[in-house]
N, C-alpha and C positions, 0 to 999 in steps of 0.2 A: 426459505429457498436458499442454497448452496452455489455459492458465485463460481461456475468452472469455465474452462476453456479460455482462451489466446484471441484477440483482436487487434489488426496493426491498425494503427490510426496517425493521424499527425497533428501538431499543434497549429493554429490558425497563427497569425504577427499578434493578437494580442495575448499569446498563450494559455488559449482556451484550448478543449478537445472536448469530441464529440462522444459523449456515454456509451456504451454499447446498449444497444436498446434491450439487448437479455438481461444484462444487467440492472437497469433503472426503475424496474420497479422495487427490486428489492432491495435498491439503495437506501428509496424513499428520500425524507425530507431533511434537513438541519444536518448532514453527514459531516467525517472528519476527514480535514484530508491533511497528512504529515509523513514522516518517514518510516519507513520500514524497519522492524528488527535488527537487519542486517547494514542498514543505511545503504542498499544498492538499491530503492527504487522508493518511488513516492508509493506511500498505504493510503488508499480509501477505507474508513471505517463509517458502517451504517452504525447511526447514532445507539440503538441498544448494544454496539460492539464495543464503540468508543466508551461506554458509561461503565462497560467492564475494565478499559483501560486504565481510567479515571477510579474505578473504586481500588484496583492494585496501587496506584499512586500516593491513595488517601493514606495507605498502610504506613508509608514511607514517615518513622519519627523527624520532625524538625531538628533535632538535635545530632542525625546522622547526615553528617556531612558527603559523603560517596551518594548515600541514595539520594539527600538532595540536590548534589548537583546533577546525576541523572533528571529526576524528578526536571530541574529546570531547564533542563536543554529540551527534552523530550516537550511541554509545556513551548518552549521559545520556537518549537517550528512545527506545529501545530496546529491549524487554522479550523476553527468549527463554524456551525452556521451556513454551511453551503448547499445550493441548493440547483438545482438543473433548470436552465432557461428554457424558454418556449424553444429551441432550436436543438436541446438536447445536449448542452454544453453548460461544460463548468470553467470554470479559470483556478489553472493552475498558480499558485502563489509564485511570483520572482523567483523568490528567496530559496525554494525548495528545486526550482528548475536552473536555478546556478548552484546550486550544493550538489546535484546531482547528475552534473552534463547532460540536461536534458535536451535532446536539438529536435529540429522540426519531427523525425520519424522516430513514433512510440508503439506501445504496443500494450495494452491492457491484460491480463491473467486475473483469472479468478482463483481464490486460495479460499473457499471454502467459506468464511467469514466476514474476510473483507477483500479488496481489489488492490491490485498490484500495478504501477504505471511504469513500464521500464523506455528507458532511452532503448532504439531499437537493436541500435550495435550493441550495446551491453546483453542485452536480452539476447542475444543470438551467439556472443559469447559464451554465458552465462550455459544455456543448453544444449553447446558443442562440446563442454566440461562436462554436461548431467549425461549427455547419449553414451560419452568416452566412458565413463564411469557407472552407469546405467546399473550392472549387476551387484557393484558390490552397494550402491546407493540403495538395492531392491533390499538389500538381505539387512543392511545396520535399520531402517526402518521398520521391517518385521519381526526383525529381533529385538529390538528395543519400543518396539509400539505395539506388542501382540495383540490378535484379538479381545472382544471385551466380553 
């Protein structure tokens, strides 16, 4: 199953949030939660996405210093093992929701693979930029992602 569409949510005081219930089953169980590519939002990864993470990681020689200090930072905000309570909530890490100005109003997105947690003003930021730009965003994606 393919994680899509936008859900606004909010964090509870002990910075939990409520799963999207489309989403959780194909969360499933032991998931990962850390930062995103871009470092603009927390990534949910279902644990067979995370293990793709983890096996790009392994590639990383010990003796390359760039890749492993990526390798460790990436690793240092990282949290596995998580799993959704009887109320349909997970707990967001501290750590990642001050790295990330995350304040009470969020917003979930699905990206295909894994989930996307944005603070809500960034998020609405974020696709005042994608609407404004929208056509030429259509075409560097089609031209550089062609059919398969």
């Amino acid at each position: 199953m393919a994680f899509s569409g936008s859900f606004d949510h909010s964090l509870d005081g002990k910075g939990r949030a409520i799963i999207p219930a489309s989403f959780r089953d194909a969360l499933g169980e032991n998931f990962t939660i850390t930062i995103n590519p871009h470092r603009t939002s927390i990534a949910v990864y279902p644990k067979e996405e995370w293990d793709k993470q983890l096996a790009r990681l392994a590639r990383i020689n010990p003796l390359d210093r760039q890749g492993m200090q990526y390798e460790r930072y990436i690793m240092s905000v990282s949290f596995s093992e998580n799993n959704i309570d009887a109320q349909g909530r997970v707990l967001i890490p501290a750590k990642l929701r001050q790295m990330l100005g995350l304040t009470r109003d969020i917003v979930f997105v699905g990206l295909v693979d894994y989930i996307e947690i944005w603070d809500m003003k960034r998020f609405r930021e974020n696709s005042a930029f994608v609407e404004e730009n929208f056509d030429s965003l259509s075409d560097y994606v089609y031209e550089r992602y062609p059919e398969v």
